[in-house]
C-alpha positions as CSV (number, residue, x, y, z in Angstrom):
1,X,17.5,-22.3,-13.1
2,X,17.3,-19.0,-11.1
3,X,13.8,-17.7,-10.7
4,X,12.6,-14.2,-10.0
5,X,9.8,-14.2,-6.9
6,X,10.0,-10.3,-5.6
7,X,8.2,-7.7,-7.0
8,X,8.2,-4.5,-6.1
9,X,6.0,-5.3,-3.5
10,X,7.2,-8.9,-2.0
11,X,5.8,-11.8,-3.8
12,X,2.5,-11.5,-5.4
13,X,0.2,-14.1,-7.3
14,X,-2.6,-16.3,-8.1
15,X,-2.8,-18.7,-4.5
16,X,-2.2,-22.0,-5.0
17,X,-0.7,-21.4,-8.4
18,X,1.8,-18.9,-8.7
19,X,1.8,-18.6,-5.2
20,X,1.9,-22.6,-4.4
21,X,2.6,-24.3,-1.0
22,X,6.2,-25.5,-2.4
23,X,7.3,-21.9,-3.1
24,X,6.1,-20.3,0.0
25,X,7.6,-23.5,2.3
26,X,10.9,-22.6,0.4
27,X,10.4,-18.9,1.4
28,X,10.1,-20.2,5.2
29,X,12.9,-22.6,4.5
30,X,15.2,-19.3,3.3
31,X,13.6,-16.8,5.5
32,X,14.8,-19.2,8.7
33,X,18.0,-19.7,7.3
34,X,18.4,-16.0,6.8
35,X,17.9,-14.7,9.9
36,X,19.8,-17.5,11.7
37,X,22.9,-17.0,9.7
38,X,23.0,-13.1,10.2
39,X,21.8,-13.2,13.8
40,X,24.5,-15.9,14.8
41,X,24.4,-14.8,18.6
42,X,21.1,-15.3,19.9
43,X,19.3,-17.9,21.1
44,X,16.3,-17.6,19.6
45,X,14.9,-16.1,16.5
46,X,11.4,-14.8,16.6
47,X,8.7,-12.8,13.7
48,X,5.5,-11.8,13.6
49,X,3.1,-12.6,11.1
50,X,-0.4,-11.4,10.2
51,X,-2.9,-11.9,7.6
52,X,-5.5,-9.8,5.6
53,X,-9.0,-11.5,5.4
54,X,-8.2,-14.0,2.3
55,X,-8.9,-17.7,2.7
56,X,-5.9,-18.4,1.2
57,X,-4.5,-17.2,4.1
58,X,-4.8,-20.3,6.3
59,X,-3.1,-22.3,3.7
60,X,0.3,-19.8,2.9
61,X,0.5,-19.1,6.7
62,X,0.9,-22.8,7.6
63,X,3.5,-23.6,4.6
64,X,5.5,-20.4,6.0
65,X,5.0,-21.9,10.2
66,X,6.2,-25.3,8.6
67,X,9.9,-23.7,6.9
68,X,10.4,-21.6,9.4
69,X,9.7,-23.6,12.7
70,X,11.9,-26.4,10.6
71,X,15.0,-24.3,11.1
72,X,14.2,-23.1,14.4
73,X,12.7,-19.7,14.1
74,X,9.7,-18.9,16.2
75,X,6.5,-17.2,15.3
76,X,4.2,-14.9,16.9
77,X,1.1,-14.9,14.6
78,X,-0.8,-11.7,15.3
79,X,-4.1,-12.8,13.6
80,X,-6.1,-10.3,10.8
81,X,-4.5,-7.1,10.9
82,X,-3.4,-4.4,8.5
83,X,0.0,-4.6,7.3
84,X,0.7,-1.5,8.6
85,X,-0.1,-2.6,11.9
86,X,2.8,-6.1,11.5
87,X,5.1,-3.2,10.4
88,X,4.9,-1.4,13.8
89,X,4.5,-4.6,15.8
90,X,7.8,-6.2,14.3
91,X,9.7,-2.9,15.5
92,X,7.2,-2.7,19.1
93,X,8.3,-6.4,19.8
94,X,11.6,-6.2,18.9
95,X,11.0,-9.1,16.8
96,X,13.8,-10.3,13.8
97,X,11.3,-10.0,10.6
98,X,7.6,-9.2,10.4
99,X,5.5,-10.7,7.4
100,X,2.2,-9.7,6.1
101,X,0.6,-12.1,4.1
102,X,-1.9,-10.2,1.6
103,X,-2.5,-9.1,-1.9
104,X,-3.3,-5.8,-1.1
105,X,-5.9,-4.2,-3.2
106,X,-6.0,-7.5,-5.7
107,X,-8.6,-9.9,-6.3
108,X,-9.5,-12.7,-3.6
109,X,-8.2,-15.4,-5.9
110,X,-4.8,-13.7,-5.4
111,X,-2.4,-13.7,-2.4
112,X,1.0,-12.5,-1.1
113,X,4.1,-12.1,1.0
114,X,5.5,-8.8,2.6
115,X,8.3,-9.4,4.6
116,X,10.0,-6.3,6.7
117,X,13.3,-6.0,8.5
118,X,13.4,-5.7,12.3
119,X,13.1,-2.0,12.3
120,X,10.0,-2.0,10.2
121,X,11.2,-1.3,6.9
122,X,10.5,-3.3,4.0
123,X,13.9,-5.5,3.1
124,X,16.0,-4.2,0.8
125,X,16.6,-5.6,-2.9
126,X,19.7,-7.2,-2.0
127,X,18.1,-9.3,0.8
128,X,15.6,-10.0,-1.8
129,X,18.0,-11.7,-3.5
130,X,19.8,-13.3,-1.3
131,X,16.1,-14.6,-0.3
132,X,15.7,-15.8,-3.7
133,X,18.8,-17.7,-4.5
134,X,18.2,-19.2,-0.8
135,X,15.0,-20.8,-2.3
136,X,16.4,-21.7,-5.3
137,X,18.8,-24.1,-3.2
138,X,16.3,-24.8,-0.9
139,X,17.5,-28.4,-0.5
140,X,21.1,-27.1,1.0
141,X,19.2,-24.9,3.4
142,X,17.1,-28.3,4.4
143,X,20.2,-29.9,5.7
144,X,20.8,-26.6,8.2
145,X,17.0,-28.0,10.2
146,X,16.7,-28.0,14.0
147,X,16.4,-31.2,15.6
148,X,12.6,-32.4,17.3
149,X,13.2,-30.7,20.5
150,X,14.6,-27.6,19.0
151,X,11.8,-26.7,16.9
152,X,11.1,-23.5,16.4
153,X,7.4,-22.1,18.7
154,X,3.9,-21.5,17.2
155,X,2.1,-18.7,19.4
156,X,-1.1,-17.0,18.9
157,X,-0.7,-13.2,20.0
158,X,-3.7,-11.6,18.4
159,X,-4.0,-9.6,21.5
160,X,-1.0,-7.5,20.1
161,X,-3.7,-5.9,18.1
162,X,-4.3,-3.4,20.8
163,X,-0.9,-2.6,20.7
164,X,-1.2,-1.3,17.1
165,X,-4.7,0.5,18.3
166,X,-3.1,2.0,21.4
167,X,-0.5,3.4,18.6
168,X,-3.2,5.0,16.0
169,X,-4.7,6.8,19.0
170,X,-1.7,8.4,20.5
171,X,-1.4,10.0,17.4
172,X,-3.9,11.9,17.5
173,X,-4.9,15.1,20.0
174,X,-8.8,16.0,19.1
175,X,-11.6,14.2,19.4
176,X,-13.9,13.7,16.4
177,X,-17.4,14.0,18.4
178,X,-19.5,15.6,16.4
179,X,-18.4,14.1,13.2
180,X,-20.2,11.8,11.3
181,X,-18.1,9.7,9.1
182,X,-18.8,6.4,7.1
183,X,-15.6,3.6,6.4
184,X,-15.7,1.0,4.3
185,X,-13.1,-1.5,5.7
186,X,-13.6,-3.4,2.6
187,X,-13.8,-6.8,3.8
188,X,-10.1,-7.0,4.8
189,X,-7.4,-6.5,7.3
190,X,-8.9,-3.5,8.7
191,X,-12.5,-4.7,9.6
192,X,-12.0,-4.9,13.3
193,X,-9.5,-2.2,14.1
194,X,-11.1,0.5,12.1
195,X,-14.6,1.0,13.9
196,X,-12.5,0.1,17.5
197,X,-10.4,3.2,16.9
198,X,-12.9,6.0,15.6
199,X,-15.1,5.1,18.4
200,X,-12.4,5.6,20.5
201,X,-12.3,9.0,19.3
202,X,-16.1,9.5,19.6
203,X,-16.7,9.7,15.8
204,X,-20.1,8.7,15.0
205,X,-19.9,6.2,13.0
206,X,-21.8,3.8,9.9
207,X,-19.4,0.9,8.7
208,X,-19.8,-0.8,5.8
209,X,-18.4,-4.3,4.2
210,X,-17.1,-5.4,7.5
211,X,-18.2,-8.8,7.4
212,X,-15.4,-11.0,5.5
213,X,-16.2,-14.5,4.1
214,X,-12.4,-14.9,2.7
215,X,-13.5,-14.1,-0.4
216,X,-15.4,-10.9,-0.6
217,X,-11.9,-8.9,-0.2
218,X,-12.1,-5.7,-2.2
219,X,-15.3,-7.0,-4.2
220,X,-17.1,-3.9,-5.3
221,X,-15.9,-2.3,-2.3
222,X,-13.0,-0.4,-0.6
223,X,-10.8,1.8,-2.1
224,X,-11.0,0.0,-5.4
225,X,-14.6,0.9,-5.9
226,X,-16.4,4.1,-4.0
227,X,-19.6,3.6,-5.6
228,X,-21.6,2.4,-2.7
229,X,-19.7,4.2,-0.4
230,X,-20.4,8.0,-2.3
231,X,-24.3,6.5,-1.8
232,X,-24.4,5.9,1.4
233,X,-22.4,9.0,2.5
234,X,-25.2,10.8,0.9
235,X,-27.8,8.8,1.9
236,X,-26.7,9.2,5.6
237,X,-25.7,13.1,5.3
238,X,-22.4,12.1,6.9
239,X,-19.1,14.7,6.6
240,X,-17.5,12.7,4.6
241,X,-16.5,8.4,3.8
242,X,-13.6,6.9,3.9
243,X,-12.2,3.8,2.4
244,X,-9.3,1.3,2.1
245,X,-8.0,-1.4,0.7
246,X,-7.5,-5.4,1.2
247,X,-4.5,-4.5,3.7
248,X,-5.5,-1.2,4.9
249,X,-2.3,0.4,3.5
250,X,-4.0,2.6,1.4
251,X,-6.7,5.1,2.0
252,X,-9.1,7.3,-0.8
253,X,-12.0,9.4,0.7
254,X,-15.2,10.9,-0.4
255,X,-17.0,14.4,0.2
256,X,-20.3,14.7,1.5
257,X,-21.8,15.1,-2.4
258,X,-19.9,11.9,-2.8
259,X,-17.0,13.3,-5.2
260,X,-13.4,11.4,-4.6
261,X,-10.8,12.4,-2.6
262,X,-7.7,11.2,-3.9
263,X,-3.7,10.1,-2.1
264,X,-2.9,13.9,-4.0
265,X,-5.7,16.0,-2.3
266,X,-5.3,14.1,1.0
267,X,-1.5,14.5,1.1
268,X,-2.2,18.2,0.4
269,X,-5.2,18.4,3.5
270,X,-2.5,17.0,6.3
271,X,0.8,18.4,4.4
272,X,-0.7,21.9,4.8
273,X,-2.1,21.7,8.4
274,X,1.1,20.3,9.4
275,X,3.4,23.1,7.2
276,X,0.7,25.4,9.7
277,X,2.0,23.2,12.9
278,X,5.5,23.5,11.9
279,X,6.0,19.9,11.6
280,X,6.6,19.4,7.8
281,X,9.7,18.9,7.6
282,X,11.9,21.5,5.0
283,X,8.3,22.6,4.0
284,X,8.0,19.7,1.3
285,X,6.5,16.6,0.3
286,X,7.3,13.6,-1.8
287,X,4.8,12.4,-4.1
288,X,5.1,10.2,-7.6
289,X,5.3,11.2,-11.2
290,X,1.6,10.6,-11.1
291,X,0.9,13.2,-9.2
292,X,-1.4,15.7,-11.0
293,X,0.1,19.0,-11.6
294,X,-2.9,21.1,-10.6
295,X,-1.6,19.8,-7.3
296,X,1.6,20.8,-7.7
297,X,0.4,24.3,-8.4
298,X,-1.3,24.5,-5.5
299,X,1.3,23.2,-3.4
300,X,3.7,25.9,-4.4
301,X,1.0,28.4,-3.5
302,X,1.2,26.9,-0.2
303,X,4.6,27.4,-0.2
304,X,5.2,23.8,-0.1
305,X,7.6,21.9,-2.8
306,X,7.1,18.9,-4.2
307,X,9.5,16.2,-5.7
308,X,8.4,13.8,-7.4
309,X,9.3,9.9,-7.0
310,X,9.3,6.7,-9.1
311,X,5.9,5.0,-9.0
312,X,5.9,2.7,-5.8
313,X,5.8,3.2,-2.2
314,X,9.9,2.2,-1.8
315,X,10.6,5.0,-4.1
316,X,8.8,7.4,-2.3
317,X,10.2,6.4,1.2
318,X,14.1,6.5,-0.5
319,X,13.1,10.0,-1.7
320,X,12.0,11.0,1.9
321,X,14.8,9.5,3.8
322,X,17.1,11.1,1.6
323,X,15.7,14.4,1.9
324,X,15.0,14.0,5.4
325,X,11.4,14.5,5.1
326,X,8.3,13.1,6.3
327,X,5.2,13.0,4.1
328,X,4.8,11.6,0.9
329,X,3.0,9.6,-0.9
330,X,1.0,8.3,-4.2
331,X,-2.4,9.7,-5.9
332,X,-3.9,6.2,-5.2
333,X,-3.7,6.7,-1.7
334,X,-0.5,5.1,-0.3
335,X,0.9,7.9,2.0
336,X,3.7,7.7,4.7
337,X,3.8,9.8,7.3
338,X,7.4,8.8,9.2
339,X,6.9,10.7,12.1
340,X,4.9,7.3,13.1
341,X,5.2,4.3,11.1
342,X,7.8,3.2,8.6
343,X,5.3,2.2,5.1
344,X,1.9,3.1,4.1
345,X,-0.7,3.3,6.7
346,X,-4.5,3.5,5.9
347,X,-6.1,3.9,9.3
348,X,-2.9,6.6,10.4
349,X,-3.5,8.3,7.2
350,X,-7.5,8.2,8.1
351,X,-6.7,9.8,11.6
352,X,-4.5,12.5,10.4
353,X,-7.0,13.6,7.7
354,X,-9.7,13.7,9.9
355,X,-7.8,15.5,12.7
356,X,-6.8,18.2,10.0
357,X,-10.4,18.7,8.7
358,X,-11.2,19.1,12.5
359,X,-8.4,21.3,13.4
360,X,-9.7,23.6,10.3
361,X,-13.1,24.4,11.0
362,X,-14.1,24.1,8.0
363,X,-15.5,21.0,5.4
364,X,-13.2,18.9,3.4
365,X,-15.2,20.3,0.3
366,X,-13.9,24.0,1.6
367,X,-10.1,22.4,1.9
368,X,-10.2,20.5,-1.3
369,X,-11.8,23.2,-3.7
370,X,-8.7,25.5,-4.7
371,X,-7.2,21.9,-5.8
372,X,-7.2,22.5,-9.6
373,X,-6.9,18.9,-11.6
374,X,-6.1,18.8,-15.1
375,X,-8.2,16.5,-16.2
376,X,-6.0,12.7,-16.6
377,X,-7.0,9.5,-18.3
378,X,-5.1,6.4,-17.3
379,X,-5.9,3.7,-19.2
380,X,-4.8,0.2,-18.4
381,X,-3.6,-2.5,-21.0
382,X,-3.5,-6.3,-20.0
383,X,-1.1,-8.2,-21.8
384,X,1.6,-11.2,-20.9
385,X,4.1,-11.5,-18.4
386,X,6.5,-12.0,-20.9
387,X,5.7,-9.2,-23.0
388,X,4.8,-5.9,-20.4
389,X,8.4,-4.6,-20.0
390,X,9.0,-4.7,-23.6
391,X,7.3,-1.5,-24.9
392,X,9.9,0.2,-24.1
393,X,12.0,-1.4,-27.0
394,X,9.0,-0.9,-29.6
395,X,9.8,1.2,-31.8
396,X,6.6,2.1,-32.9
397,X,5.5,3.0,-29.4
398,X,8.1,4.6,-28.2
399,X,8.1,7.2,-31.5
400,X,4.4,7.4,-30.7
401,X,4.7,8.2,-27.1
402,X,7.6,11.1,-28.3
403,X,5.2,12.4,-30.9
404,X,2.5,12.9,-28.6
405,X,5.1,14.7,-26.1
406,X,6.0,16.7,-28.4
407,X,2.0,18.0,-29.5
408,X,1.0,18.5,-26.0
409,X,4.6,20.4,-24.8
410,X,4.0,22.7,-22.3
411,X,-0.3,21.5,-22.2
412,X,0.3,18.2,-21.0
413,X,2.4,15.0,-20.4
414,X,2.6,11.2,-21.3
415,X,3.2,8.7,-19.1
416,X,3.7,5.1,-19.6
417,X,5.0,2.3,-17.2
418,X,4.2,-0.9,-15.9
419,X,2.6,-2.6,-13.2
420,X,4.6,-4.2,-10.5
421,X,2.5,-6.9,-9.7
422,X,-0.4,-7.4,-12.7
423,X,0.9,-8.1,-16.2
424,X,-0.2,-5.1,-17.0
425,X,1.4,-1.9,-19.2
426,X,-0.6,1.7,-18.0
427,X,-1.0,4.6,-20.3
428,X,-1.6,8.0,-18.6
429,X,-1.8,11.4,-20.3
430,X,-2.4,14.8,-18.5
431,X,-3.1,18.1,-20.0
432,X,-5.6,21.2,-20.0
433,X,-7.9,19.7,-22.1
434,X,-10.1,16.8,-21.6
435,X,-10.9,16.1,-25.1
436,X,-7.6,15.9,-26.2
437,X,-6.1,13.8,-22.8
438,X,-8.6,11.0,-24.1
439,X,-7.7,11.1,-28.0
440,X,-4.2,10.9,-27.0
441,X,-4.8,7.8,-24.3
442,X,-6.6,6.2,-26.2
443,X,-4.1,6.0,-29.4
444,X,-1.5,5.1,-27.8
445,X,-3.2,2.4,-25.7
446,X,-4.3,1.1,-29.3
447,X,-0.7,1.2,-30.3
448,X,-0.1,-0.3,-27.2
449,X,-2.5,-3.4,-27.4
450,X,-1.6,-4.2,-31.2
451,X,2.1,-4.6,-30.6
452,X,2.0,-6.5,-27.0
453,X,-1.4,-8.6,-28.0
């Protein structure tokens, strides 16, 4: 029976469930025969392979050493480091594949697999699925192991790390002395890198939920939750916070009152210094349907245009490569910048932001303000597996949803989609007016619940 084990963002799941030591052995197992087959020349075969803070780490890691050492294939394991970071490394080292095992902004109990090509970029769906019928015949790829002397090499080369630190740093051409900036690293992949780099740069620093336990990943914390970040940014009179997620692909940021910061208005700080630098390319950015349009208003002010993507950081980089530009990115704080790195890059994203506010002279409050929002509720509706891409063939939802449309046309829009990796379906409406936004979110999120429950 054929299964389905990619998401839009590698393989994602409950560890040791969903995600169980069989699956992710047959991963190595197709992985190693992969490579092999379409690399038929050379004589060895070699990826990197980090990890985000989870426990559940040390168990996937050693099912994925166990496939892919079986067939041959060698592994340089780089240690805690944002995925980001394995991204450059697999293109720095010239390695075959990088993987980055981590569930991103999820819950601890949850883990994953990221797997990018040799030139940094996340595989494409059709390796996906030649990946996935590999490990569906994972027994025919057993008979293609390595003998005992031809196994394939475990090395530890966390010291690569300072490769990816070197990177961040040349980056950037200011120093931030003078600036006083707190980051929560949110227990994850970016606890040690983070505070090594902005000291570097002579920020002065307070860091905050930097000491992982492998289970404490984005618990009340990070990106996924400011709260204690906006009080201690006040509380220490600092410029402004910054945080990120499990895998420090992300970055949000906060203001010196403690008001957020999202991907939009930080896309729109560094998109406009660099428009000023003459280094945004074609004048434009790439952002998601997400995107508020009070943001797009003021991009075009800016004389900047926007066009919009798909929700999902491989949307966003398709739109880019095929416009030839090089920012975009997505309100929750996923933003490329391919001038350097080839996905989503919290701490690169941290740097440029804080080298624009520098550049500037001015506060982020003062570069932020003119950002109109129209106020937006997203609301979020759990319901099965089975059942979240279905809405779209309800009938009673779908006439809802064109209804709506149709009251708030030319006020406001409707937006519904699903998660890629919760079962979740996510209802988001846009428009001038709050009061109406909410009435509108919330009826169809009724609608929504009732016929999915």
């Amino acid at each position: 029976m054929k299964r389905k084990y990619f998401g839009t963002d590698g393989i994602r799941g409950e560890a040791n469930k969903d995600l169980s030591v069989d699956i992710v052995t047959s991963l190595g197992f197709a992985l190693g025969y992969y490579l092999k087959k379409n690399n038929p020349k050379k004589k060895s075969i070699r990826v990197v392979l980090g990890t985000d803070t989870r426990i559940s780490g040390y168990m996937i890691r050693s099912a994925l050493f166990a496939g892919l050492n079986a067939l041959g294939v060698d592994v340089d394991f780089v240690g805690v480091l944002p995925t980001p970071g394995v991204a450059y490394l697999t293109r720095k080292l010239n390695a075959d594949a990088g993987i980055m095992i981590s569930a991103s902004h999820n819950p601890a109990k949850d883990n994953g697999i990221k797997i990018f090509a040799s030139n940094g970029y996340k595989l494409p769906d059709e390796v996906e699925l030649e990946l996935e019928k590999l490990m569906d015949n994972v027994e025919m790829v057993k008979k293609e192991v390595v003998p005992g002397d031809q196994l394939g090499k475990f090395k530890y080369r966390e010291d690569e790390f300072y490769y990816y630190s070197e990177f961040l740093l040349s980056t950037v051409d200011v120093d931030f002395k003078g600036m006083k900036i707190v980051l929560d690293v949110a227990n994850g992949a970016a606890y040690r890198i983070a505070q090594r780099v902005f000291n570097e740069l002579g920020a002065e620093l307070v860091v905050i939920n930097n000491n992982p336990n492998g289970t404490n990943i984005n618990v009340k914390c990070g990106s996924t939750d400011m709260s204690i970040l906006q009080k201690v940014v006040q509380g220490y009179e600092a410029a402004f916070g910054l945080a990120f997620d499990g895998d420090a692909d992300r970055l949000l940021a906060v203001d010196s009152n403690g008001n957020e910061i999202d991907g939009d208005k930080i896309i729109a700080v560094i998109g406009e210094s660099m428009k000023e630098e003459n280094r945004l390319n074609n004048n434009q950015i790439v952002t998601t349907v997400m995107s508020n349009m009070g943001f797009e208003s003021y991009l075009d002010e800016k004389g900047i245009n926007l066009i919009r993507a798909n929700v999902g950081d491989r949307y966003v980089l398709e739109k880019m490569k095929k416009h030839g530009l090089n920012l975009g990115g997505e309100q929750s704080g996923h933003i490329i910048l391919l001038d350097y790195n080839t996905t989503g890059d919290g701490l690169l994203t941290a740097l440029q932001l804080v080298q624009a506010v520098k550049k500037s002279g001015k506060s982020i409050e003062e570069l932020v303000s003119n950002i109109a929002q129209w106020p937006q509720r997203l609301v979020n509706i759990r319901v099965s597996k089975e059942k979240k891409d279905t809405w779209k063939d309800n009938e009673t939802i779908v006439e809802l949803i064109r209804i709506k449309e149709e009251e708030m046309s030319g006020s406001g829009r409707v937006l519904v989609r699903t998660s890629g990796t919760e079962p979740l379906v996510r209802v988001m409406v846009e428009g001038k007016d709050l009061a109406t936004v909410n009435k509108v979110a919330e009826e169809i999120a009724l609608v929504v619940e009732k016929e999915l429950s």
